[in-house]
C-alpha positions as CSV (number, residue, x, y, z in Angstrom):
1,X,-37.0,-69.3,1.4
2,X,-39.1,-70.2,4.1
3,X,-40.8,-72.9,1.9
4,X,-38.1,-75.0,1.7
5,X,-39.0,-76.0,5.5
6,X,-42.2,-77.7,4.4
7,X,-40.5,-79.5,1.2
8,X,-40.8,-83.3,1.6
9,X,-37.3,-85.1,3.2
10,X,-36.7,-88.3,3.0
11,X,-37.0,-89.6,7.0
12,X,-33.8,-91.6,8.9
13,X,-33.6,-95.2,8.4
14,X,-32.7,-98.0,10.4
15,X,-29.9,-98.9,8.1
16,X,-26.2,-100.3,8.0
17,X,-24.7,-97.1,7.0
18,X,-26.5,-95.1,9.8
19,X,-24.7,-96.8,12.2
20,X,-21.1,-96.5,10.4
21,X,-22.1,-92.9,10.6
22,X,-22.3,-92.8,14.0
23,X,-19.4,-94.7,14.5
24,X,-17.4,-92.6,12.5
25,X,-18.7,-89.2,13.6
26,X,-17.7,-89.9,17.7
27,X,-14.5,-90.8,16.8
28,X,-14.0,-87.6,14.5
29,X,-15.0,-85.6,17.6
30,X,-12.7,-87.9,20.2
31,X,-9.9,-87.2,17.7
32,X,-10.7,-83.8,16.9
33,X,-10.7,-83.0,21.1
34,X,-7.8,-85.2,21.3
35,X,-5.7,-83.3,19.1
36,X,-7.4,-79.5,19.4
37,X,-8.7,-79.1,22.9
38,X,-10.9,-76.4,21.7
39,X,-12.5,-75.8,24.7
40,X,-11.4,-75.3,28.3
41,X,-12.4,-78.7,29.6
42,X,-9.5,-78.7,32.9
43,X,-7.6,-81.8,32.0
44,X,-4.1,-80.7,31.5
45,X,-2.9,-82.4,34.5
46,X,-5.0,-85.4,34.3
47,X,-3.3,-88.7,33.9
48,X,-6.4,-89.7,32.4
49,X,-6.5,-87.3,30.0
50,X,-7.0,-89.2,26.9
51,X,-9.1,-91.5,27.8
52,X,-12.2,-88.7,29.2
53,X,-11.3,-86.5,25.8
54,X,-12.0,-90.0,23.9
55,X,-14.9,-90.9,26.0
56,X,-16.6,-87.9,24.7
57,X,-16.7,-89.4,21.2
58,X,-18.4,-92.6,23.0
59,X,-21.2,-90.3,24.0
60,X,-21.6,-88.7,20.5
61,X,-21.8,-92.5,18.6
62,X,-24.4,-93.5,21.5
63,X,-26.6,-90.6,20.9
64,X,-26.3,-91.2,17.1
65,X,-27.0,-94.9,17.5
66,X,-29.9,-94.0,19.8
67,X,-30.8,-91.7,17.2
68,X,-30.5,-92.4,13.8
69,X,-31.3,-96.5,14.1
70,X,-32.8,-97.6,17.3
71,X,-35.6,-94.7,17.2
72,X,-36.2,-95.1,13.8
73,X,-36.8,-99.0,14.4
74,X,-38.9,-98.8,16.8
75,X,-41.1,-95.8,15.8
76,X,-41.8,-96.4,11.8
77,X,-44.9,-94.5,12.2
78,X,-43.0,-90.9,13.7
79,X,-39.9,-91.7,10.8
80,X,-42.0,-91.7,7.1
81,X,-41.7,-90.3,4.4
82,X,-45.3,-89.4,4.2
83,X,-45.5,-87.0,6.5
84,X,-41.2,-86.4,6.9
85,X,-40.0,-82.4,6.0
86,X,-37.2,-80.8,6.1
87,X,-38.0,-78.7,9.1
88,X,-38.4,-82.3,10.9
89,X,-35.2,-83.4,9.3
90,X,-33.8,-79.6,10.9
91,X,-35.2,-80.4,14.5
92,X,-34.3,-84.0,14.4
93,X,-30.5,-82.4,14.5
94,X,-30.8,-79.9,16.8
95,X,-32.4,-82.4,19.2
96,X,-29.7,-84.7,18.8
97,X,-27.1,-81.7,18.8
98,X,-28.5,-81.2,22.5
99,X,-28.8,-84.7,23.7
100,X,-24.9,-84.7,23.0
101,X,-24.4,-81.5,24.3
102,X,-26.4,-82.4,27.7
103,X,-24.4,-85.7,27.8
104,X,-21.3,-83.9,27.8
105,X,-22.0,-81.1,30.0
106,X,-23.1,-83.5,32.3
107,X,-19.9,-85.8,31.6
108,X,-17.4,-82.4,32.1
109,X,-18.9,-81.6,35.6
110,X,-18.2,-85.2,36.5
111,X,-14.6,-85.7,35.4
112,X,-14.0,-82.7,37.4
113,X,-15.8,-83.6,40.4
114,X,-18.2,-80.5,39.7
115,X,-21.6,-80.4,41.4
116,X,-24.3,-79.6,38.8
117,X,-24.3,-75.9,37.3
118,X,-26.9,-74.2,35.5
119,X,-24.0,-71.5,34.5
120,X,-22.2,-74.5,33.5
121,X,-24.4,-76.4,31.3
122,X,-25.5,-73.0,29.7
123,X,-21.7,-72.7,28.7
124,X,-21.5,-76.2,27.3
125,X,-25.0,-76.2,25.4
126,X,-24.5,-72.8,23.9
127,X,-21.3,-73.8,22.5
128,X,-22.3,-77.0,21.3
129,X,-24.6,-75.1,19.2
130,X,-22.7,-72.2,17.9
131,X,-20.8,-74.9,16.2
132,X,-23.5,-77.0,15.3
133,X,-26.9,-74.9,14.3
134,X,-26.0,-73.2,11.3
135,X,-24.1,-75.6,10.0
136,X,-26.9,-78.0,10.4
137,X,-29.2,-75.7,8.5
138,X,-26.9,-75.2,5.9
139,X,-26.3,-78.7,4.9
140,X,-29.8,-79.7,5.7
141,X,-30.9,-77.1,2.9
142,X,-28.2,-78.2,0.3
143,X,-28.5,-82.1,0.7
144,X,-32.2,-81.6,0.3
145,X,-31.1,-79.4,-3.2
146,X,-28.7,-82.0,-4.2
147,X,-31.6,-85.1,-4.1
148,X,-33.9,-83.0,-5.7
149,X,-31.8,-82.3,-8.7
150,X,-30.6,-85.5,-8.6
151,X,-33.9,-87.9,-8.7
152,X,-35.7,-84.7,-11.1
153,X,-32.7,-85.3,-13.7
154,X,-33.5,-89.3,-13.2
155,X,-37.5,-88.6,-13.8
156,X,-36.3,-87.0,-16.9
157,X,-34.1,-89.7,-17.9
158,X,-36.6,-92.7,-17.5
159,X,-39.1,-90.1,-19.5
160,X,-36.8,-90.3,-22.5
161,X,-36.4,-93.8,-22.7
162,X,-39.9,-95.0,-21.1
163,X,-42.1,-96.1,-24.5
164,X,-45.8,-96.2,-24.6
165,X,-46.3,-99.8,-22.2
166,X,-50.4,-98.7,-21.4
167,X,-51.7,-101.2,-24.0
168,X,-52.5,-104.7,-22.7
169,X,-50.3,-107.0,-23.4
170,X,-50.4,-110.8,-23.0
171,X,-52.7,-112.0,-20.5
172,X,-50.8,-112.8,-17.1
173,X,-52.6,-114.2,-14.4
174,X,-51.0,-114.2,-11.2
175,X,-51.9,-117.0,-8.2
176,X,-51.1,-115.7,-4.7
177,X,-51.0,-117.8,-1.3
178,X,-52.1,-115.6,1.2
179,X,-50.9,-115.9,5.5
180,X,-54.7,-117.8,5.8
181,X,-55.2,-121.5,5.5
182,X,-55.7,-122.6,2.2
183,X,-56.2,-118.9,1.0
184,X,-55.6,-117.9,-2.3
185,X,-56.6,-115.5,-4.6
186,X,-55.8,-114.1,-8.6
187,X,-55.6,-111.0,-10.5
188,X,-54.9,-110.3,-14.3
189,X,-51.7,-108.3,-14.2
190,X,-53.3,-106.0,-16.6
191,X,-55.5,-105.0,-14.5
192,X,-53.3,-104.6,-11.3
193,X,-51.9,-101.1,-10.3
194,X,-50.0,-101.3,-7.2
195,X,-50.1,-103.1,-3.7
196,X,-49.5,-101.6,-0.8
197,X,-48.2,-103.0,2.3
198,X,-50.2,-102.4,5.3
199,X,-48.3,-104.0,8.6
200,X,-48.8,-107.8,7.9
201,X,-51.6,-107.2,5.3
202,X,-51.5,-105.8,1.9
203,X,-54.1,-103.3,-0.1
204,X,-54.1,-104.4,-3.5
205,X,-55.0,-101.6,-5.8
206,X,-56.6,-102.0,-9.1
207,X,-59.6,-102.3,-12.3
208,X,-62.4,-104.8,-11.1
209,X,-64.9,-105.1,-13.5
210,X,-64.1,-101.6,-15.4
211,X,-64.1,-99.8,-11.9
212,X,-61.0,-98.9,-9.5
213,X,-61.1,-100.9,-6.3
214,X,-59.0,-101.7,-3.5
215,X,-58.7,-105.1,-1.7
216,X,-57.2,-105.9,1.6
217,X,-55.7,-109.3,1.7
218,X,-53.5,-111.1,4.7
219,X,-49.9,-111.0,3.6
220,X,-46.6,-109.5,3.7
221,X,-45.8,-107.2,0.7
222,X,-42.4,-109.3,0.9
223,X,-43.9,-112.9,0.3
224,X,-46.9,-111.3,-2.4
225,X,-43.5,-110.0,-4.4
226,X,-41.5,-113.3,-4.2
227,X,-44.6,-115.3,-5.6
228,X,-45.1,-112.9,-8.6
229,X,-43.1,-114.4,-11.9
230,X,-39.5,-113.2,-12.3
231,X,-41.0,-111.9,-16.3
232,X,-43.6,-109.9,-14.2
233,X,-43.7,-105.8,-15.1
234,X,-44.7,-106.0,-11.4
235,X,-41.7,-104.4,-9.7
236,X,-41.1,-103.5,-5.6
237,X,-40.4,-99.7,-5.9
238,X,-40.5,-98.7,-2.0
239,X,-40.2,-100.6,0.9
240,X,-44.1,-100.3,1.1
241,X,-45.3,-100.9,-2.4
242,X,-45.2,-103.4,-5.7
243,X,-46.0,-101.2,-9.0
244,X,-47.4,-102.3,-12.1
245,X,-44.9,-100.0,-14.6
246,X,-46.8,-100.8,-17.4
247,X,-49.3,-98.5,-15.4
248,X,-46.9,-95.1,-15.4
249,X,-47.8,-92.3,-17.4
250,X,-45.7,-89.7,-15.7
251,X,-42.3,-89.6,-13.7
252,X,-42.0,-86.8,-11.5
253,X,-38.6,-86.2,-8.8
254,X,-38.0,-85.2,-5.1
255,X,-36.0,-85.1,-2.7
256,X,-36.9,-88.7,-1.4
257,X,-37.1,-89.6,-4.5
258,X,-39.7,-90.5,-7.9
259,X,-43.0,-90.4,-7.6
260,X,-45.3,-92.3,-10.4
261,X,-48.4,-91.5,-11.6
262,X,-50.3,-94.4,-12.9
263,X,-53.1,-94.7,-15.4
264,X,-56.6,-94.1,-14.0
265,X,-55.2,-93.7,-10.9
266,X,-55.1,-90.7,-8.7
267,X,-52.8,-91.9,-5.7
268,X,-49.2,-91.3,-6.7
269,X,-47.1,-94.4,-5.8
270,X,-43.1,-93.3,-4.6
271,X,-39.8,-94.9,-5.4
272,X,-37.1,-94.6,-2.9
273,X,-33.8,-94.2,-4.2
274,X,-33.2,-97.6,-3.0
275,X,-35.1,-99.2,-6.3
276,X,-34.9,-95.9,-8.6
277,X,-31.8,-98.2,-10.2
278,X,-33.9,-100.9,-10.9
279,X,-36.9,-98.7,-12.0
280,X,-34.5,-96.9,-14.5
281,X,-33.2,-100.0,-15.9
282,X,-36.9,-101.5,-16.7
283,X,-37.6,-98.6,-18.9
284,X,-33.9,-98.5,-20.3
285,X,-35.0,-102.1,-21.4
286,X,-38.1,-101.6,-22.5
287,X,-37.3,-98.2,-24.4
């Protein structure tokens, strides 16, 4: 059981629908304190009841915000996948399940013109997470189930309809304007594997003269993939890497995601579930 801590999670994002999540969860919990009162918080007779019970929620979307997109922005390095488990993905919620709980204890003593309390913020933290921990743990565990069955059923899927693309096939050559003055270099699509992206640069992976090699050039993996021909079998797969599908020889599935093992090649090169739709389709029409 215990190895399912160490099983690879896919990290938070800075995305759009992290923030509606946090938007949405603060005002579940002013609503749900609005409506329940479940704890003993002394605002009966306050005229300004509602407003403090919905402030509350304004704490739990900050924290959230603060959490699941402006940390993630600004430390890409901490949030990926590479080295992102599920026991990170575990502590990442308790941490945030006491941020929230320290805000509020903190916020309770205020409204109620209480001098700070070790008693008191004990109260508030251990309740915060009797309702919180397990359930954290619990749907940590069965989301991470839940993508792994889902992108190992995909891996199986593309398998099926994946035919043999290995053999060379017309020769494309593809011309590429690097960030340099008047830089440029080529590469036979047949004899590209993957590129990389590698802050502003890019490692382009690859057969050089019968032998494997990797090449470092100056630009963004964003502007190499906009100048490769829309008929290219070079497809973005991740936000950190162009593949060559012709190159796949096995599909494998995790939780954050597929991961595709490429001919001669011993690096396995991920697909987020962002792309696995356009991944799919490339072997559905090429089946």
């Amino acid at each position: 059981m215990l190895r399912i801590l160490t099983q690879k999670y896919p990290a938070p994002r800075p995305v759009l629908r992290n923030l509606i999540t946090a938007v949405l969860f603060g005002l579940f919990i002013a609503l749900f304190l609005l409506f329940f009162e479940p704890f003993d918080l002394n605002l009966s007779n306050n005229e300004d009841k509602v407003f403090q019970l919905l402030f509350f929620g304004c704490i739990t979307t900050f924290v959230l915000v603060l959490f699941l997109y402006i940390f993630p922005l600004l430390l890409p390095k901490v949030f990926s996948d590479q080295t992102w488990e599920v026991k990170h993905q575990m502590l990442f919620y308790l941490v945030i399940l006491f941020v929230i709980a320290t805000f509020n204890g903190l916020y309770t003593n205020y409204i109620n013109s209480l001098p700070f309390s070790w008693y008191n913020y004990g109260w508030i933290i251990s309740r915060t997470f009797i309702l919180g921990a397990i359930p954290i743990a619990f749907i940590t565990v069965l989301d991470y189930k839940q993508k792994v069955i889902f992108n190992a059923k995909q891996a199986s899927i593309m398998l099926k309809d994946k035919k043999e693309l290995l053999k060379d096939s017309k020769e494309i050559t593809h011309q590429i304007s690097t960030d340099l003055k008047d830089e440029t270099f080529s590469f036979n699509e047949n004899d590209f594997n993957y590129a990389m992206a590698v802050g502003n640069y890019i490692d382009l992976c690859g057969i050089n003269e019968n032998t494997l090699k990797k090449v470092t050039y100056r630009i963004t993996l964003s502007s190499f993939e906009m100048q490769l021909a829309e008929t290219s079998h070079l497809i973005r797969c991740h936000r950190s890497y162009v593949v060559n599908l012709k190159k796949v020889v096995s599909i494998s599935g995790n939780a954050q995601g597929l991961k595709l093992e490429l001919k001669n090649q011993s690096e396995i090169v991920p697909v987020s579930r962002q792309y696995i739709p356009i991944v799919k389709h490339f072997f559905l029409k090429n089946r």
